[in-house]
N, C-alpha and C positions, 0 to 999 in steps of 0.2 A: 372898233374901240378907239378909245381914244389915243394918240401918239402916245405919252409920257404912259399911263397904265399897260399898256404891251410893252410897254420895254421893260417896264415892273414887272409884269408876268412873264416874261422872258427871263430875265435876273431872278426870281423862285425857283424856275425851272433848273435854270444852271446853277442854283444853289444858294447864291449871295441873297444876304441878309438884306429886306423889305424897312424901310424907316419906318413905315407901319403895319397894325392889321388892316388889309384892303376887306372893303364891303362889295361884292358882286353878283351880278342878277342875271339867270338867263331872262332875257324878257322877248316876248313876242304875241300872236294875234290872239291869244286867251286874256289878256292882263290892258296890253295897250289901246286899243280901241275903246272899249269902256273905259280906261283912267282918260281917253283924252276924248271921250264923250263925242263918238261915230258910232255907229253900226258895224259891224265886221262883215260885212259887205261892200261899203265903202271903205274900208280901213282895205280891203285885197285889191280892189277895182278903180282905186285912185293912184297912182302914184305920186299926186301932190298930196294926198291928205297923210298917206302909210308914212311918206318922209318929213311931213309935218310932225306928225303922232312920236316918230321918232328923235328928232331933234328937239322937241320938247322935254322928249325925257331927259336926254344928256342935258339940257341945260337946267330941269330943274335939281338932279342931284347930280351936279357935277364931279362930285369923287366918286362915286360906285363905279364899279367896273362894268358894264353894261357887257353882255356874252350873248352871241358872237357880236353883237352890235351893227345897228341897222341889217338883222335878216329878212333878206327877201325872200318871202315864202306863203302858201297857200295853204296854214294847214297840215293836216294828216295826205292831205290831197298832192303834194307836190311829188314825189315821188311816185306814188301808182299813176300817176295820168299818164307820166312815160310809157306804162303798160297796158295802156289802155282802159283804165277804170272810169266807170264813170261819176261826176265829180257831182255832188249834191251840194247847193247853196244858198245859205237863206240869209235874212235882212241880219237876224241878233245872234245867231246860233254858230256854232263851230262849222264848219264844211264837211263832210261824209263823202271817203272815197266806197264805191260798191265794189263788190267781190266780181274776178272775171274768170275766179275758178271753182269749178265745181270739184274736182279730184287734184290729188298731187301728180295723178299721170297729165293734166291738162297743161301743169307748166313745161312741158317739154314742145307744145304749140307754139307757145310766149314767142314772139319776135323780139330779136337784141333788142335794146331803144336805143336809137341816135339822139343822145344827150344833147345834142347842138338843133334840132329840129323838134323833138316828138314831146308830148304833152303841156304842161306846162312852166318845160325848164328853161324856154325860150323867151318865156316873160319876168323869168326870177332873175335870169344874168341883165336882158335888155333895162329892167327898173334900177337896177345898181349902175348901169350903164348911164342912165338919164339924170341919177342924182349923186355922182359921182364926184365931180367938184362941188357940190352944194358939202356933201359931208367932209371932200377935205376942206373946204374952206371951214368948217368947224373944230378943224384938230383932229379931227379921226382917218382913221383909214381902214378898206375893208382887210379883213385879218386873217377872216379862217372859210375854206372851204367845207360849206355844212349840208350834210345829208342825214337820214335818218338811217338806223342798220337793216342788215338783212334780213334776223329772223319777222323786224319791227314789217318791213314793207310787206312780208311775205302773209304775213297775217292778215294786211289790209285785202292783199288781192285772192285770198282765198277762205278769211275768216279763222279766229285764234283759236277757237276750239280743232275744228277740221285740220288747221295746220298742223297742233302739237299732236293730234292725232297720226296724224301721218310721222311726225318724227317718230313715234314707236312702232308703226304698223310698216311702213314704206322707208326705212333711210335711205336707200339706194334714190327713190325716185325726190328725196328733203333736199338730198345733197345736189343732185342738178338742181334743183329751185334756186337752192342759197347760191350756188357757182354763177345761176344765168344773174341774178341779183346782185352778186357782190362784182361780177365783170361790170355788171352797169354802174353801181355805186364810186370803182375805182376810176371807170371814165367816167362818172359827172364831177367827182372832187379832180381829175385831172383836168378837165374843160374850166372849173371856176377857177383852176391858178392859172389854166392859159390866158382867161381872158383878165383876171386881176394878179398883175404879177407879185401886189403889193401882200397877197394870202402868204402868210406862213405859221398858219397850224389849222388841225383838221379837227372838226365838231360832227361826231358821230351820236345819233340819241337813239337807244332800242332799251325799251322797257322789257320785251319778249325774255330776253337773254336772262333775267330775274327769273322764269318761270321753269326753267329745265336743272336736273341734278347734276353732280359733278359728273359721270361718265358721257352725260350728253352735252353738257359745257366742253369738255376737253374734244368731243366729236364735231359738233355741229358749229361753235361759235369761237374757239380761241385762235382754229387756222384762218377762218376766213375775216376776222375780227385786226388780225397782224397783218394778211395782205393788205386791207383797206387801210389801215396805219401807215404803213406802210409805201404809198403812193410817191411819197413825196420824202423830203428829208423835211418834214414838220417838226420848228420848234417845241411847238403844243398840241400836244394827241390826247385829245378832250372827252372822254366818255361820261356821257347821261343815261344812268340807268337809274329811278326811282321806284324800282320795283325790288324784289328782292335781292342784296346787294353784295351777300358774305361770300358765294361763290365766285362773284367776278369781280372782287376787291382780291383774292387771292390769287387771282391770275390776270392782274393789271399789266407787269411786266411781262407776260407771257403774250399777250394781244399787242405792245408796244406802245401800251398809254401810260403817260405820265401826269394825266389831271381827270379826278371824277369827282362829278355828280352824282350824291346817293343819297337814297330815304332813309330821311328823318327817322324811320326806324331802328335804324341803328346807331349808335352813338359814337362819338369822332374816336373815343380810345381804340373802341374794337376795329375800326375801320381802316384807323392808325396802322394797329399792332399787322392786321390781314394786308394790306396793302402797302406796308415797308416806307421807310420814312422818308423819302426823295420823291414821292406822289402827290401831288398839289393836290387836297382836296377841297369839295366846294359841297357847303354845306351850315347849318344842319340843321335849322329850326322849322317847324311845322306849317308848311305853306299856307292848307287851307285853315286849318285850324286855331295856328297863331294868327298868321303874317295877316291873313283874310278878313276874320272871323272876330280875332281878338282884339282887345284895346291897347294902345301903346304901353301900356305898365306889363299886358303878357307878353308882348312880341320882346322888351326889354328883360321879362325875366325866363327866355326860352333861350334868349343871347349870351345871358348868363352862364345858365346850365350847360347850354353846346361848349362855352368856355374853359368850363372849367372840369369838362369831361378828357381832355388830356393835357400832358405836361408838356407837348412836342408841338409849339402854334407856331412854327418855322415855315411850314408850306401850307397855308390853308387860306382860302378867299372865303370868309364870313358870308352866310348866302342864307340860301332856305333849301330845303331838303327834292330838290325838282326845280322847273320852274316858277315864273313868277305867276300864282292864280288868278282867278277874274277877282275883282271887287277889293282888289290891294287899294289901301287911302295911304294919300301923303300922309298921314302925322304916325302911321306904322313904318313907314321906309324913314322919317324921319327918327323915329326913338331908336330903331334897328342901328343907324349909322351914327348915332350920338350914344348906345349902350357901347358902340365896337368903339368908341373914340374915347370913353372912362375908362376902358380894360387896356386900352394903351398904356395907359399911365400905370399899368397895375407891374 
């Protein structure tokens, strides 16, 4: 992110009053490749062109808050390679990690991953490492150690139906999966602050966590959700969950997050009211539907409506409800950041 906006998102955190509403995107290999017209192919297997792709963005909307900013990452894939999955990849298409388990008795095979050697998390620190004065020489700095969560990986390496399966059939054998997964998750966000001391907040993304009820939320994901927070004394403990979002906006402080990402489904009051007013939310208008799909007059009037859905716009980063989609145009991230600059004035 850029130097002067982490210190703004730092100063939310701790409370003090923002001079404006900030506009901010998670953006990564769904959205940037296409806006900067590669392949996503070469957009993972270049690290001149990924940090090209990247620096372009900052520079063309210089005020958005760009999250986590310059991630180096492969994908759904970066995380299960550690474990052995095998990684599917094509010229245009997303990457596909394969499943390496047939039952939930199988993850108890799983070898630790040595975060520092095994899959492909040796080329996500090493590409941060090669373009690392390129981006501070641009004003940024890397910020946040980013993983995806446990139930999220746990699906890739055994498939989401088969998984939540086993969370009702097998807890006994769910909970070593997520324990050998969250030991690995809490040593790779420890290894990206060793190797970038400049990281001070953590980017957790699990969609899974959306699909389970409260007695399994309080089981399976708030304990191991507060270790992985936990790692560090992180400023910013950043959760993306775009799936369903009521149950874990209510136990934000219970996991030890104070910033989320959540679907568009729900609207900033109730997210507000569930998630307590000192939680930076990031949000809320309709990725694929607006921001993608739609023309600057909808993307402007979904910025609206997010707006004026509560009276509390003290901790919020104007966003879209997820990530940023494939097929985002300038004159959409354009009206987006000129609707949030008329309601300043409101």
């Amino acid at each position: 992110m850029r130097n002067s906006h982490w210190n703004d998102l730092k100063g939310m955190a701790a409370g003090k009053k923002t001079a404006c509403h900030p506009v901010g995107f998670i953006i990564d290999s769904p959205w940037l490749p296409g806006w900067y017209g590669i392949s996503t192919l070469d957009y993972y297997s270049s690290d001149d062109l990924w940090l090209r792709a990247n620096l372009k963005a900052v520079s063309a909307f210089p005020d958005v808050w760009f999250m986590p900013g310059f991630w180096s990452e492969y994908g759904m894939c970066t995380e299960p390679s550690a474990f052995g999955s095998k990684m599917v990849f094509s010229k245009a298409s997303l990457p596909h990690a394969s499943r390496v388990l047939e039952d939930i008795s199988d993850g108890d095979r799983l070898q630790q991953p040595d975060v520092r050697t095994d899959g492909m998390l040796p080329f996500v620190v090493n590409r941060l490492r090669h373009a690392h004065d390129s981006i501070r020489n641009a004003g940024h700095e890397i910020r946040f150690a980013v993983s995806r969560g446990p139930l999220n990986i746990a699906s890739f390496l055994m498939g989401t139906t088969e998984f939540m399966l086993a969370l009702a059939l097998d807890p006994d054998g769910s909970h070593r999966l997520i324990r050998k997964i969250t030991t690995f998750i809490s040593d790779w966000i420890s290894w990206q602050k060793e190797c970038f001391p400049s990281i001070e907040g953590i980017l957790i993304l699990d969609d899974l966590i959306g699909f389970v009820g409260e007695q399994e939320f309080g089981e399976f994901v708030v304990p191991y959700m507060k270790e992985i927070f936990s790692v560090f004394d992180a400023d910013i403990r950043f959760l993306h969950n775009d799936a369903d979002g009521l149950i874990t906006a209510k136990h934000l402080n219970d996991m030890n997050v104070n910033m989320f990402n959540f679907s568009n489904n729900h609207t900033m009051g109730v997210i507000r009211d569930l998630a307590g007013k000192d939680v930076i939310l990031v949000g809320n208008v309709p990725p694929r539907d607006v921001m993608a799909f739609g023309k600057p007059s909808d993307v402007a009037s979904a910025v609206r409506k997010a707006f004026h859905e509560t009276d509390d716009k003290s901790h919020i980063v104007w966003s879209v409800g997820g990530g940023m989609p494939p097929d985002v145009k300038d004159e959409n991230i354009f009206a987006f950041i000129e609707t949030v600059k008329e309601l300043n004035q409101l």
